[in-house]
FIROMAR-284053 format. One record per residue: residue in three letters; x, y, z of N, C-alpha, C, O in turn. Coordinates in steps of 0.2 Angstrom, whole numbers, plus 5000, padded with zeros to 4 digits. Example, Ala and Ser with C-alpha at 12.3 -4.5 7.8 and 13.67 -1.06 7.14 Angstrom:
REM residues 2
ALA506649725039506249785039506649845039507149835042/SER506449895035506849955036506450005039506750065040/
***
This chain:
REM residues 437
UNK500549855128501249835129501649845122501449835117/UNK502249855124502549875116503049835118503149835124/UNK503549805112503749745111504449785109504449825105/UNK504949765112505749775111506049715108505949655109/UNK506349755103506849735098507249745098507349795095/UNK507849695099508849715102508949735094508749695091/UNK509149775091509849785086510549815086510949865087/UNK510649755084511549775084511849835085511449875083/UNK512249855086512649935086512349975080512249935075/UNK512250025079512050045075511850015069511950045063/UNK511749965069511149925064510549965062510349995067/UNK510349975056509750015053509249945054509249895051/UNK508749965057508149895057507949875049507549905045/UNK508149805049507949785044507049735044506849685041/UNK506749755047506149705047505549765049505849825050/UNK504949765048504549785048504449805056504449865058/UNK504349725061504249735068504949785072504849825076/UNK505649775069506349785072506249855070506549895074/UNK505849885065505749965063505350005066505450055069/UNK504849965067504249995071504449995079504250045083/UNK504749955080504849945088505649995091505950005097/UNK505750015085506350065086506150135085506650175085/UNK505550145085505050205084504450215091504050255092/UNK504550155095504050155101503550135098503050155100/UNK503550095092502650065088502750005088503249975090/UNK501949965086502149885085501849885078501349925078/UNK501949855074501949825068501749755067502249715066/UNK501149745067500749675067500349665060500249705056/UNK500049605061499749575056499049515058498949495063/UNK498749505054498149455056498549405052498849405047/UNK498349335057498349275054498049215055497749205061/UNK498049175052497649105053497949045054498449015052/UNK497449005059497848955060497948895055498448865055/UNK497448885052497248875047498148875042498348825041/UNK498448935040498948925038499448935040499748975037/UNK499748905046500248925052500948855048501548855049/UNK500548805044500848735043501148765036501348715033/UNK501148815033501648835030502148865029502148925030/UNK502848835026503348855031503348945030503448985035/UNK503248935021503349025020502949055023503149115024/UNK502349055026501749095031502249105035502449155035/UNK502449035040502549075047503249095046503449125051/UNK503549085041504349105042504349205040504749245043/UNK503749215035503649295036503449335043503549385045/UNK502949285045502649315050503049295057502849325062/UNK503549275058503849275061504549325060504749345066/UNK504849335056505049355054505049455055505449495057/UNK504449465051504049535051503949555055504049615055/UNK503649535060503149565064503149555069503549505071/UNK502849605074502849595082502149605083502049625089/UNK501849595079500849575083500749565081500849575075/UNK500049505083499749465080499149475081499049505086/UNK498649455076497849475077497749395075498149375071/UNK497349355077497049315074496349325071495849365073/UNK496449305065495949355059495249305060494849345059/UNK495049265062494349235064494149185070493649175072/UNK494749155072494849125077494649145085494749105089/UNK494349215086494249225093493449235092493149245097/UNK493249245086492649265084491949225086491949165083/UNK491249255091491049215092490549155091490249125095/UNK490349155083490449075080491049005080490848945080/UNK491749055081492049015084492048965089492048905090/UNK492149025094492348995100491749015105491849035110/UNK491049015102490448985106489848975101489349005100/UNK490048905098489648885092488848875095488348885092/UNK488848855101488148845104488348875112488848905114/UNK487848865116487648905122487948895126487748835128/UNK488648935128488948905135489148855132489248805136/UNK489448845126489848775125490448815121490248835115/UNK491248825124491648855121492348815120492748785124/UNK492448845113493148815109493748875109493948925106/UNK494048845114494948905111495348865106495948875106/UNK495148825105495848765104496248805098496848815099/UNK495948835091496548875087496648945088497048965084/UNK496248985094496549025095497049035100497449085101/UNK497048965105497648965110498248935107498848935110/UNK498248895100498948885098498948955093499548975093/UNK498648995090498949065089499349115094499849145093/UNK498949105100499149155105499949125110500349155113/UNK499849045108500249015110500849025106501449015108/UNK500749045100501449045095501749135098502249155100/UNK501349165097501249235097501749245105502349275104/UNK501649245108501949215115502449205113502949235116/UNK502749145109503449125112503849175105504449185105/UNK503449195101503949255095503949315099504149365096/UNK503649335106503849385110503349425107503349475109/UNK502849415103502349465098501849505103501749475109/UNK501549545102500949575106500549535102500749515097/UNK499849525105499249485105498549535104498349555110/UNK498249555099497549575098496849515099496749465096/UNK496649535103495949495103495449515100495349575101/UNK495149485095494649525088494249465088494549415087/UNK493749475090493349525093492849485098492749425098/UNK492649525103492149485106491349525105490949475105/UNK491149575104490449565101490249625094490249685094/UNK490149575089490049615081489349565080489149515083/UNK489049605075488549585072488749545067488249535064/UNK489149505065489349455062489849385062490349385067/UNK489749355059489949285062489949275069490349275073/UNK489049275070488749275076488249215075487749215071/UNK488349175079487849105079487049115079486849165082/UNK486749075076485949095076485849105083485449155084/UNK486149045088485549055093485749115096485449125102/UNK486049155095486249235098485849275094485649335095/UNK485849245088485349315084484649315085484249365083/UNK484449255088483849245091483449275095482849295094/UNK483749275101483549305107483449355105483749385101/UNK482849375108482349425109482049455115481749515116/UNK482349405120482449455129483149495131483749475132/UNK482749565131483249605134483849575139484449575138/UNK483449555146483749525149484349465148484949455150/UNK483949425143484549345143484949385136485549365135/UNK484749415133485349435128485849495130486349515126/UNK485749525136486349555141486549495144487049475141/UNK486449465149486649395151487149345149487549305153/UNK487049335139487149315136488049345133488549325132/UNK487849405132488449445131488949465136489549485135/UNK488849455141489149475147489449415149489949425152/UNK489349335148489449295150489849275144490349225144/UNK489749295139490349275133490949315134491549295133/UNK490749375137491449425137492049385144492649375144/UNK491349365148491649335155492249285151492849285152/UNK492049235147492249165148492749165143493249125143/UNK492849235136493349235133493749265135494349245135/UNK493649325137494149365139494749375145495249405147/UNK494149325148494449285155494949225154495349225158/UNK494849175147494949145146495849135144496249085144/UNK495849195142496349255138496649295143497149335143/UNK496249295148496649355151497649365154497949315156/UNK497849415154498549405156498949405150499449445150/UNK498649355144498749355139498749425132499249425128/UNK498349465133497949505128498149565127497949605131/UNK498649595123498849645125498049705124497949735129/UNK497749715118497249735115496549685113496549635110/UNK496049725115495549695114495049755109494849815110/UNK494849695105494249725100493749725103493349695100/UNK493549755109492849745113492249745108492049685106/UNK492049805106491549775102491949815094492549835094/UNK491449805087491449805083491049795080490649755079/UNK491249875075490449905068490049905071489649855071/UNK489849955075489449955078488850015077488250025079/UNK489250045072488850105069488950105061489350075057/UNK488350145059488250155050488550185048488750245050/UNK488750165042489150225037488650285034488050285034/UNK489050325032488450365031488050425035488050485035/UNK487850385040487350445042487750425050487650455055/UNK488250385051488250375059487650335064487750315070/UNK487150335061486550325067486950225070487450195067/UNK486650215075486950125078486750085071486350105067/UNK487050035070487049995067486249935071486249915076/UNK485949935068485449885068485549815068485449785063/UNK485949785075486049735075485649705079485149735080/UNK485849635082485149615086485549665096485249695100/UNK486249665095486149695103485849765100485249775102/UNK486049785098485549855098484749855099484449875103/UNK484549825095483849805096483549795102483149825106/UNK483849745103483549695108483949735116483649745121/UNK484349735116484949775123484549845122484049865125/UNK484949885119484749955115485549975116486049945117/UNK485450045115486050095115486650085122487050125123/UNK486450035126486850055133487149995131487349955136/UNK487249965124487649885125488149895125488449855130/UNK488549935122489249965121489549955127489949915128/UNK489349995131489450035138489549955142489949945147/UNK489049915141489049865146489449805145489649765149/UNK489549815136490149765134490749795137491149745139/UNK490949845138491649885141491549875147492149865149/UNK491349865151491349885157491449785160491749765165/UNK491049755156491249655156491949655153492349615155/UNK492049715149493049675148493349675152493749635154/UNK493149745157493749755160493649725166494149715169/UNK493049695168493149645174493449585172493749545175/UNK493449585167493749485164494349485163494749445163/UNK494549565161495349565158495649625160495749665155/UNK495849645166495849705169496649745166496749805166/UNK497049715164497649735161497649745154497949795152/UNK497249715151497049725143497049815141496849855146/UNK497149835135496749905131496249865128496249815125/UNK495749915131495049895129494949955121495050015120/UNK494749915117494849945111493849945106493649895104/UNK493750005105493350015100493550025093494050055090/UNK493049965089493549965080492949975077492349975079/UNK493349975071492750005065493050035056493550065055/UNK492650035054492750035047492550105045492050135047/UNK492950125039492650215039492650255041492550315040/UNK493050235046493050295052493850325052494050365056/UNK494050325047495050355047494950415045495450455047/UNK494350455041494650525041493850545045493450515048/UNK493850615044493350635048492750655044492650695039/UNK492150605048491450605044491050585049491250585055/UNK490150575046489850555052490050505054490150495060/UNK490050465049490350405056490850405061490650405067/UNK491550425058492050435064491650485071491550475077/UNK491350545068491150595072490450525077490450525083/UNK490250505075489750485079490250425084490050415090/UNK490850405082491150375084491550395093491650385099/UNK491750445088492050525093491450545099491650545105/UNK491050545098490550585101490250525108490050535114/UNK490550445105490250405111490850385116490750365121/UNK491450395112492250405117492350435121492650415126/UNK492050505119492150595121491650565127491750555133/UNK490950545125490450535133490650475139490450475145/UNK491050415134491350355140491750385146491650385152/UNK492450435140492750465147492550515151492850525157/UNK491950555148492050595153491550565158491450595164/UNK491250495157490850475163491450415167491450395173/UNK491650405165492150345166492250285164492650245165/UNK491650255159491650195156492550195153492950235152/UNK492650125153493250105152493350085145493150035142/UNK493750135141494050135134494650175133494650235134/UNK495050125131495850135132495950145124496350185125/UNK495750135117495950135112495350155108494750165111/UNK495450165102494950175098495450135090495950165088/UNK495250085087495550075081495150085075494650055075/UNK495350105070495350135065495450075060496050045061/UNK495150055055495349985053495649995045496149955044/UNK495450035041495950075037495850005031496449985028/UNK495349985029495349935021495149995018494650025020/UNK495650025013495850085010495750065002496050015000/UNK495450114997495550074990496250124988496350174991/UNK496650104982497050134978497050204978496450214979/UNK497250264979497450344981496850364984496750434984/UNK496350314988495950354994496150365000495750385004/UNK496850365002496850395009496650455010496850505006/UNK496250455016495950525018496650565020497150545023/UNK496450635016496850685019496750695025497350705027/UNK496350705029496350725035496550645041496350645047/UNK496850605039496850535043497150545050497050525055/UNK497650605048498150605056497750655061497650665067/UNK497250695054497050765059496350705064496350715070/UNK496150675062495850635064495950575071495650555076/UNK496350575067496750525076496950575077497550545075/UNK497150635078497450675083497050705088497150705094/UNK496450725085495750715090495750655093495850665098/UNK495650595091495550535095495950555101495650575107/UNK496650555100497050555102496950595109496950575115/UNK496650685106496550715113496050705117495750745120/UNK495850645116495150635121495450595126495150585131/UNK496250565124496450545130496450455130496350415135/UNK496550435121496250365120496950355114497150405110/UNK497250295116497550285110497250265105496650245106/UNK497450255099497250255092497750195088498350195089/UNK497450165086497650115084497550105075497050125073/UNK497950075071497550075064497649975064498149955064/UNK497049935064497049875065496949855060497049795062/UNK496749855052496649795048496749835042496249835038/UNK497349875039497449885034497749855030498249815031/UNK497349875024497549835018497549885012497349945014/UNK497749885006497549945002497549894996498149874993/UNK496749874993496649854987496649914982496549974982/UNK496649844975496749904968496249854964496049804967/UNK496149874959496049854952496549774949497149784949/UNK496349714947496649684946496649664939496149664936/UNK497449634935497949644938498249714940497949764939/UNK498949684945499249754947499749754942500049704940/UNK499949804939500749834936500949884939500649904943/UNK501649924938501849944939501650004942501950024947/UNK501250054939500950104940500550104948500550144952/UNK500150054947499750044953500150024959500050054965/UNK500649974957501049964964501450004968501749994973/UNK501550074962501850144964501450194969501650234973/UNK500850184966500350224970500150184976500150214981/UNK500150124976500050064983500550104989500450124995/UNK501150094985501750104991501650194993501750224999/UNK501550204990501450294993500950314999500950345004/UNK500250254995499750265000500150245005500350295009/UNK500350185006500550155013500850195015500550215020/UNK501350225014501750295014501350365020501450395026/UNK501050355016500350415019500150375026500250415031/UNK500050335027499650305033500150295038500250335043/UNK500550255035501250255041501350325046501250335052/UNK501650355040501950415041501450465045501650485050/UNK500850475044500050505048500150455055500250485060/UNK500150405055500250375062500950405066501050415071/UNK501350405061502050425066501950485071502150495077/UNK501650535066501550595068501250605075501350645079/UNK500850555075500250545081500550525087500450465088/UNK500850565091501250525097500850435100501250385101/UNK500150445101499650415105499450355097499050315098/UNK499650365093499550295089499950245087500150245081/UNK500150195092500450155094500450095091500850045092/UNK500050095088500050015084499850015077499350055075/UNK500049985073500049985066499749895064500049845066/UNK499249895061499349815058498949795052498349815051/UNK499249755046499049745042498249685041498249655046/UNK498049685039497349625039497549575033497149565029/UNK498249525034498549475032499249505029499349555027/UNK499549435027500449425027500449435019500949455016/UNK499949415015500049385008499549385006499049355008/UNK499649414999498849434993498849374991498549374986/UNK498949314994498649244993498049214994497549194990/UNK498249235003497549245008497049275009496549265012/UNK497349335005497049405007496049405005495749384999/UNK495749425010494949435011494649435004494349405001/UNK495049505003494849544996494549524992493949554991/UNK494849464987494549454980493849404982493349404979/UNK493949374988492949364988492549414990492049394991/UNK492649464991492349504994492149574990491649594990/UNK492649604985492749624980492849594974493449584972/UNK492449554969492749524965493049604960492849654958/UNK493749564958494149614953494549654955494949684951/UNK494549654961495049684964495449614973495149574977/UNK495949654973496449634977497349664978497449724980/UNK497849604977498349654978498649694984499149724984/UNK498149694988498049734993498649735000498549775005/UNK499049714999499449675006500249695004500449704998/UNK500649685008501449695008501749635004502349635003/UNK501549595004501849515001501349504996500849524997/UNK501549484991501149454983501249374987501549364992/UNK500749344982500449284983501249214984501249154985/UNK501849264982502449214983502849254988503449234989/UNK502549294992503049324998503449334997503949325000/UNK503449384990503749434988503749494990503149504990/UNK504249544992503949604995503749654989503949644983/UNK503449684991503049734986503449784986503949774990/UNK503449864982503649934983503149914988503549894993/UNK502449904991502349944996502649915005502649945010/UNK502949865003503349845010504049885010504149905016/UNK504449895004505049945004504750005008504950015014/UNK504150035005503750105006503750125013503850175016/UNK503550065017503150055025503850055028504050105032/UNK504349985027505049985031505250085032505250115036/UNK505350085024505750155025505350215029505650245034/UNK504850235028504350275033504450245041504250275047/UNK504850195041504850185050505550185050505850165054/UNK505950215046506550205047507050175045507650185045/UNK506750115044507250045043507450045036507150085032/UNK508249985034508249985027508149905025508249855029/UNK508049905020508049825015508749795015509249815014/UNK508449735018509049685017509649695024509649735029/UNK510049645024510449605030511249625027511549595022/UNK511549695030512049695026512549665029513149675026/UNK512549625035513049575036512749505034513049455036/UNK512149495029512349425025512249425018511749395016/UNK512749455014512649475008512449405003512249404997/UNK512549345006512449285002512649274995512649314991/UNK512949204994512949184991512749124986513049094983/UNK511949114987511549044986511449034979511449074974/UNK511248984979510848984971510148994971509948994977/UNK509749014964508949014965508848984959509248964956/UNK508148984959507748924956507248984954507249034957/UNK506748964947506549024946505648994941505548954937/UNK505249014943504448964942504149014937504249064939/UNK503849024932503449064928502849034928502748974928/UNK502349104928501549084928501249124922501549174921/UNK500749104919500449144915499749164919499449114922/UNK499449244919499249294923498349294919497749284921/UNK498549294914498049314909498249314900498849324897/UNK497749294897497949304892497149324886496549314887/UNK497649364881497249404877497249364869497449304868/UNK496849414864497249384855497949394854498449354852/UNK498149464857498649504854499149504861499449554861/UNK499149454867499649494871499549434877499249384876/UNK499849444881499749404890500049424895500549464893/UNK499849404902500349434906500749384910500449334911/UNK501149404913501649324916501849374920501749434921/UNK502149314926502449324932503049284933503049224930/UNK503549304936503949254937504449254943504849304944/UNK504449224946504349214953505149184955505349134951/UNK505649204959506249184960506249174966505949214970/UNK506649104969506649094975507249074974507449064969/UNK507649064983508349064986508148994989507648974990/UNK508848974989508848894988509148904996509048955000/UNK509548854998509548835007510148915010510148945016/UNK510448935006510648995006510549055004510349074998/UNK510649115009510449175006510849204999511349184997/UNK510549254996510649264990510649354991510249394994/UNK511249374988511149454985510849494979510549544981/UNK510949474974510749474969510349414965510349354968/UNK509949424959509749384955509949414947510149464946/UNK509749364942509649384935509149334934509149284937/UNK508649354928508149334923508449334917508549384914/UNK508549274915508449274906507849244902507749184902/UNK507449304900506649284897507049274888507349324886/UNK506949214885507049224878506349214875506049164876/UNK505949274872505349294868505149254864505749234862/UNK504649234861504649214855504549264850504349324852/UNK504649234842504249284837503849334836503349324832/UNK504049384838503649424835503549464841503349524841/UNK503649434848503249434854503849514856504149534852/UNK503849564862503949594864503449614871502849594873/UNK504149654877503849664882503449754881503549794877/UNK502949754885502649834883502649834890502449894891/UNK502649804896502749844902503049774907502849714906/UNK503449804912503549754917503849804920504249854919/UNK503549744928503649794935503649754939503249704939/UNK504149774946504549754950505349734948505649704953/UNK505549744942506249694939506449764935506049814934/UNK507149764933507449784930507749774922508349754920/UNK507249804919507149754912507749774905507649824902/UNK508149744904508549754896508449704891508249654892/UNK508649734885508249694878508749714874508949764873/UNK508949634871509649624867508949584861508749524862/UNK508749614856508449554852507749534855507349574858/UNK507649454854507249434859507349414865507049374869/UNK507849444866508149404875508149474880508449524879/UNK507749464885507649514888507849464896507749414898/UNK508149524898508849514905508449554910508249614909/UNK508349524916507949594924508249574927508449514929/UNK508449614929508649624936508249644943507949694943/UNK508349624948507949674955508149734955508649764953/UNK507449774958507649834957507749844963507249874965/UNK508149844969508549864973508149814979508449764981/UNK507449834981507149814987507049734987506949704992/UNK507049714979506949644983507449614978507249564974/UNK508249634978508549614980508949544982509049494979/UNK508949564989509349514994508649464994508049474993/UNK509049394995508349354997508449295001508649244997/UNK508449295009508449265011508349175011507949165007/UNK508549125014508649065013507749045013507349045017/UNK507649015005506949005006506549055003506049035000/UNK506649115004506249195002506249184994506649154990/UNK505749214993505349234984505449304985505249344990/UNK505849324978505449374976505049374967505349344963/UNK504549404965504349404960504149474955504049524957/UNK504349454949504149534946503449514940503149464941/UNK503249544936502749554931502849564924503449584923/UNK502649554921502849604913501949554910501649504911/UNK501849634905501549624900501749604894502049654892/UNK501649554888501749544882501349544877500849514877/UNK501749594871501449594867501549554862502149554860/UNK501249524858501349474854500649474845500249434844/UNK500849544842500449554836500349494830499849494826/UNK500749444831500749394824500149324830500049264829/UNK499849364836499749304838499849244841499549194843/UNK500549264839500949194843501049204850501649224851/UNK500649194857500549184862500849114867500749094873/UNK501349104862502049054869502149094874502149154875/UNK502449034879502749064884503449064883503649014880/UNK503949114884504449124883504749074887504549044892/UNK505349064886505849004890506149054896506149114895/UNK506349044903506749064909507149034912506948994916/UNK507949054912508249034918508449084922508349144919/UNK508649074926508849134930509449114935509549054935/UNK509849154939510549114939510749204945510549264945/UNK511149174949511449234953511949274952512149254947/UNK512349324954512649354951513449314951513949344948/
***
């Protein structure tokens, strides 16, 4: 299902979902119920987006902690929100080898653990049904590397027909659903994807039912596969949409300016490779804000990864993504005129230097512009900053926005960076205010 979005006469889509939806795509995100009671969470995510993934909440530790004993309760107020913001709805997942309850990693009869899996797909997907625009049927299901299955317990214990018998249980429980195969590694062409390919290419031509294949795309700094689009263009002709479901594109942390230039190009790259693809229809990031975001426990040292910094700032790489679909920055029938308020952090610190943030929010009124007045201390000087627009009279350095984050809706942050040099060792934080145009 793809999701329509009214814009005004000749309005350029300002929103991520309003750009995508103006191109026949949808533009989603994963999120958590867990942070729905934040205003600025759900005011971006509703805002942004037109699909929703719940990032753990369908998963079956969750919602079948023991046997036959099942909880929708946060993923039915997700799907329930999801719903009334008109959003498509992703189901993730019903069977992976992770965040999988002992007593299922247990079984050891072929029999009850086909039984077992088929009656989870029965009760959730059923559960959901009518609801679901896509479903993550299974997931990871093969090795990197060499391609061979993944050594999980249904593999072992089921064997190689688990896939085929997970598909064939959606579609009885959720017959309107795209059934969707996902996985990681698999965006340009390798053994994995090719092993991927290879089990697609054999469902259709027997008839097993798979409507999608997604592409999950946690991408590090300037690794987008050249070949990403050649790649789903294959998917594609086998007669299967293509989906890219949980991109992120981490870096090395902190980020500066340089990296955040290379961030947005990646994004650039991916977008634009999906446009190309008639038959790749959905786009969705793997969370709203580098606050939440998976990455730094799982990478330690890196992050950064996502369209919003940790104040729901937009990055170059959300400018990046908007304009590759089309759309432009910013409401030019609300040029605003509000006041901001303006928060400084320190990021890191050295003998000779430190790094700060300083984060600008709109008061009950939208805003056009902004100004920063950073006064230095002694000695002190900037040697780089990024996302702002930086001038130096002395030790009084003036930023400005660089264009994209700009406007700032009622409530909306945006934030820049800089590095300081400080050779006498004197390591103060500089004074700020900041004030509108």
């Amino acid at each position: 299902m793809l999701v329509a979005v009214a814009l005004p006469a000749s309005a350029a889509p300002g929103t991520l979902g309003e750009a995508a939806a103006a191109k026949g795509r949808v533009f989603g995100t994963a999120a958590a119920q867990g942070h729905m009671g934040e205003s600025a969470y759900a005011t971006t995510l509703d805002r942004e987006f037109n699909q929703l993934t719940p990032e753990n909440e369908m998963k079956w530790d969750t919602t079948e902690p023991s046997r036959d004993s099942f909880n929708f309760s946060a993923a039915d107020q997700l799907v329930g929100h999801a719903q009334a913001q008109g959003m498509a709805i992703r189901g993730h997942t019903l069977v992976w080898h992770n965040q999988l309850p002992g007593w299922v990693s247990g079984i050891s009869s072929r029999d009850d653990l086909l039984g077992v899996m088929r009656n989870h797909i029965a009760k959730e997907a059923g559960h959901f049904a009518g609801k679901i625009d896509y479903w993550d049927v299974v997931n990871e299901a093969f090795q990197d590397g060499s391609g061979a299955r993944r050594d999980s317990v249904f593999q072992r214990v089921i064997g190689d027909g688990y896939i085929e018998e997970a598909f064939r249980a959606a579609r009885q429980a959720d017959p309107d659903a795209e059934l969707c195969y996902n996985d990681y590694n698999i965006d340009g062409q390798n053994a994995k994807s090719n092993a991927v390919y290879a089990m697609v290419q054999d469902f259709k031509a027997r008839g097993v039912p798979i409507d999608c294949v997604g592409l999950q795309a946690h991408l590090t700094l300037g690794n987008v596969p050249s070949d990403m689009q050649a790649n789903m263009q294959r998917f594609a002709a086998l007669g299967v949409d293509v989906h890219i479901t949980e991109l992120d594109i981490r870096m090395n942390t902190p980020a500066d300016g340089s990296k955040l230039a290379t961030q947005a190009n990646d994004y650039k790259k991916v977008v634009s490779a999906c446009l190309a693809v008639s038959r790749c229809t959905v786009m969705t990031v793997w969370g709203i804000t580098d606050k939440y975001s998976w990455v730094p426990d799982t990478f330690p040292g890196e992050g950064a990864a996502l369209l919003f910094d940790d104040n729901y700032g937009k990055k170059p790489a959300y400018d990046a993504v908007l304009a590759a679909l089309g759309g432009e920055p910013g409401d030019p029938g609300d040029p605003g005129d509000g006041t901001v308020t303006c928060a400084y952090a320190r990021t890191s610190q050295w003998n000779n230097g430190f790094n700060g943030q300083v984060t600008i929010t709109a008061g009950g009124s939208a805003v056009s512009s902004w100004t920063v007045v950073m006064t230095m201390n002694s000695g002190q000087s900037i040697a780089a900053l990024w996302n702002g627009s930086p001038s130096t009279s002395g030790n009084v350095v003036t930023v400005k926005p660089v264009g994209w984050n700009s406007a700032l809706a009622p409530g909306a942050s945006a934030s820049f960076g800089f590095t300081a040099s400080a050779p006498s060792g004197n390591v103060a934080d500089p004074s700020i205010t900041c004030s509108t145009p």
